[in-house]
C-alpha positions in Angstrom: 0.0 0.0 0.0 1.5 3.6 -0.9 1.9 6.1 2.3 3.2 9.6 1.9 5.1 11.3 4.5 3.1 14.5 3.9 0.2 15.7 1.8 2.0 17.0 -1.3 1.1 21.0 -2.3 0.3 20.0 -6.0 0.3 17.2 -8.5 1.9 16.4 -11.4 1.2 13.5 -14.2 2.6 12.3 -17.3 0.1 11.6 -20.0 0.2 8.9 -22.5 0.5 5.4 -20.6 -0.9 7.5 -17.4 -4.2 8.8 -18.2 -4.5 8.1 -21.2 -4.4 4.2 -22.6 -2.3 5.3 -25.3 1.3 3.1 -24.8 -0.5 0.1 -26.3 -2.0 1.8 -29.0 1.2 3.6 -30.3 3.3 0.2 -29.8 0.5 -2.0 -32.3 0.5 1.5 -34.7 4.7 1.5 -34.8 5.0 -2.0 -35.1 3.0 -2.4 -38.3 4.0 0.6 -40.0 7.5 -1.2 -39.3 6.0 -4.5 -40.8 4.5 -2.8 -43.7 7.6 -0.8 -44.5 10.2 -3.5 -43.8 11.7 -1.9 -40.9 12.9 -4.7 -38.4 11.9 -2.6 -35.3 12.8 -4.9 -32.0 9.9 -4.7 -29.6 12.7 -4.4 -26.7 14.0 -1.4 -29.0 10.6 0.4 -29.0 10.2 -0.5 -25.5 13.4 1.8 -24.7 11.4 4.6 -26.7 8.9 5.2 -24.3 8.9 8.4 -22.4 11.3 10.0 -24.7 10.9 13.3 -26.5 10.3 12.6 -30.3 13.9 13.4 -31.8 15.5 11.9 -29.4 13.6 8.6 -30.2 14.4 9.0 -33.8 18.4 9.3 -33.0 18.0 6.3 -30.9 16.2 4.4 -33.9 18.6 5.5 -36.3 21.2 4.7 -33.9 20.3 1.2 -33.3 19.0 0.6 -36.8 21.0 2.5 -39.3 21.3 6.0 -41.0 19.6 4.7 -43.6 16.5 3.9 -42.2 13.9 6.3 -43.3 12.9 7.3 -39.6 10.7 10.2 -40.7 8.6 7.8 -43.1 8.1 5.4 -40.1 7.2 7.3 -38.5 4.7 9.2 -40.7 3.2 6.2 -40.9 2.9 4.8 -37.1 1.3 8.4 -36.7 -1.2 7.7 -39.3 -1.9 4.6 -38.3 -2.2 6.2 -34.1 -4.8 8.6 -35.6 -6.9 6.4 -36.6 -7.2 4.3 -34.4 -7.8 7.4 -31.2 -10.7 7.8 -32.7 -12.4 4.7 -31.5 -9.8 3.3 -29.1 -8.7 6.1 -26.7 -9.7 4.8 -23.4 -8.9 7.1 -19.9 -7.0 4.7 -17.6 -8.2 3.0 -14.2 -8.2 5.7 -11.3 -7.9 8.8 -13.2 -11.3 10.2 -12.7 -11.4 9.1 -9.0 -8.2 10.8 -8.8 -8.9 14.1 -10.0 -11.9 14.4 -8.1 -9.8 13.4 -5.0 -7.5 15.9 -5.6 -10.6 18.8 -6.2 -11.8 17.8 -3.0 -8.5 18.3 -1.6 -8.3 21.5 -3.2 -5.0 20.6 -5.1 -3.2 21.9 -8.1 -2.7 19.8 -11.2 -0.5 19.6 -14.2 0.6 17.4 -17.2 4.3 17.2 -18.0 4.6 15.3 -21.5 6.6 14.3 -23.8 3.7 14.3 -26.6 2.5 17.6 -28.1 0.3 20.7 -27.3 -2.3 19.3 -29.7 -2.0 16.1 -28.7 -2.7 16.9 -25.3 -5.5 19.2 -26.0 -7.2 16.4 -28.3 -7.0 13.7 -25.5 -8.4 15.7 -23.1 -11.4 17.6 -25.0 -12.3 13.7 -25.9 -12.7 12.7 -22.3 -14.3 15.8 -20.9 -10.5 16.1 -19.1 -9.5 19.8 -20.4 -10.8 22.0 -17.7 -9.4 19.7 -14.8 -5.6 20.8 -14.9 -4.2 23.7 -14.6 -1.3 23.9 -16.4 -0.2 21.7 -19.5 3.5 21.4 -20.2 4.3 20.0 -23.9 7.0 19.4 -26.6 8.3 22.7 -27.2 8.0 24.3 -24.0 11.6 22.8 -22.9 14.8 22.7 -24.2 15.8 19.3 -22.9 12.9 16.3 -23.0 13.1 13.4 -20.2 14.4 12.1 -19.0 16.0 15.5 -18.2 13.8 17.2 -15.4 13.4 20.4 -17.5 9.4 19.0 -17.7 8.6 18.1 -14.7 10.5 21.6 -13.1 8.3 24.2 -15.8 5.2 22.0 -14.3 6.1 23.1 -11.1 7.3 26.6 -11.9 3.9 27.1 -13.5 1.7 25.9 -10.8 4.2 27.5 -8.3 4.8 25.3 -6.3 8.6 24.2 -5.1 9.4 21.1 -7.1 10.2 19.0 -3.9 6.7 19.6 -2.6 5.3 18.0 -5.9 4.1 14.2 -6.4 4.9 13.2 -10.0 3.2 9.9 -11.4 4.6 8.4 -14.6 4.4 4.8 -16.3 7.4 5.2 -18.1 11.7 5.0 -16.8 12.7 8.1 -18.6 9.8 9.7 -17.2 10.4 8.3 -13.4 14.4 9.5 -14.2 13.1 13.0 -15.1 10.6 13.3 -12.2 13.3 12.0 -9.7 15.8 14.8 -11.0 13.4 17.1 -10.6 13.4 16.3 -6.5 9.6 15.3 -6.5 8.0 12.5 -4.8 7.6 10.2 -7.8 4.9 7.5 -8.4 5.8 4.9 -11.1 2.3 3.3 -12.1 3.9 0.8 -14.8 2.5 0.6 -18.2 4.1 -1.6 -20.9 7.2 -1.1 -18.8 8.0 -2.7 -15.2 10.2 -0.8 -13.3 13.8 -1.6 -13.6 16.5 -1.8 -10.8 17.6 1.3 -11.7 14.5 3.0 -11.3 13.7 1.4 -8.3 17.4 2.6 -6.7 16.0 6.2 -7.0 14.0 5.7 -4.7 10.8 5.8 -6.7 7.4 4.1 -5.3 5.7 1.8 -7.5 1.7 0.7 -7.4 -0.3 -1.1 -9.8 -3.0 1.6 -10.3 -3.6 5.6 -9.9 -6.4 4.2 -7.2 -3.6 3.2 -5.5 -2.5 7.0 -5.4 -6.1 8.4 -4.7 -6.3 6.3 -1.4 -3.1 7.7 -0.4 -4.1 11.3 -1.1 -7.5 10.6 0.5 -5.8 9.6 3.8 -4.3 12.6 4.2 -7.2 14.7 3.4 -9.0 13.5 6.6 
């Protein structure tokens, strides 16, 4: 069972793999646009994409791959594929909603700290009903430096002002849980696709299986 030390003064979450059952969607969409293109794409290779900001998952493919593997095409084509399939598959994940309202009850600030895009985020949220329920909304292109550097997770907290230390950040992902823990918050890892590694685990990071998990901490606080 998770126990905090202290209520913390604001909240902040990742998004896709968090919120928003989107991991498992993005993993089918890249892995056949790599069939259909003949990229030999390693599912442990993907898996080492998750959490990272987009051109830094395209050096790492390119990297591991080849220079000539026509990243930009792939991934054209996983994105195509994504689109398509948010429109009937985008699903909000266990303990979100209970969550939030937990944390208006508690009268607690909220933001999102991801690696995915201003419009991205926007479209997610206005399809759940989700857009008016955090206060701040930190994307690609509002840092210099993507996780698992902590520049996201320390803008987040600059714009809800709130010290960074006095923050619980949850994340599914390791580069996420890395940035969060760099950051000095009190970080969550609520594994997705990924299960937490030893080095994750040696930062001192908590891991539960759901955000419900996180709610009945927060609530025990709030009595």
């Amino acid at each position: 069972m998770l126990t905090l030390d202290f209520l913390p003064a604001a909240v902040v979450f990742d998004m896709d793999g968090l919120i928003f059952d989107t991991e498992t969607l993005y993993r089918d969409a890249m892995m056949a646009a790599s069939s259909e293109r003949g990229v030999a794409m390693p599912m442990d290779l993907y898996l080492r994409l998750i959490g990272l900001h987009g051109p830094r998952a395209r050096e790492l493919v390119l990297e591991e791959l080849g220079p000539g593997t026509d990243v930009d095409g792939l991934w054209d084509a996983a994105n195509n594929r994504f689109a398509a399939m948010l429109d009937t598959q985008l699903a909000v994940k266990a303990g979100v909603l209970e969550l939030l309202d937990t944390l208006d009850r508690l009268g607690l600030p909220r933001a999102i700290a991801t690696s995915s895009s201003h419009a991205a985020a926007e479209h997610h949220l206005a399809a759940h009903g989700l857009t008016d329920r955090f206060d701040a909304i930190v994307a690609a292109g509002d840092y210099e430096h993507g996780k698992p550097a902590p520049d996201p997770y320390l803008l987040a907290a600059k714009r809800l002002g709130v010290p960074a230390d006095r923050c619980l950040a949850l994340e599914d992902s390791h580069n996420g849980v890395r940035a969060a823990l760099a950051a000095g918050m009190i970080t969550v890892m609520v594994p997705d696709l990924l299960e937490p590694d030893l080095d994750v685990l040696a930062g001192s990071a908590r891991v539960v299986e759901t955000l419900h998990d996180v709610e009945r901490a927060l609530a025990l606080h709030g009595h």
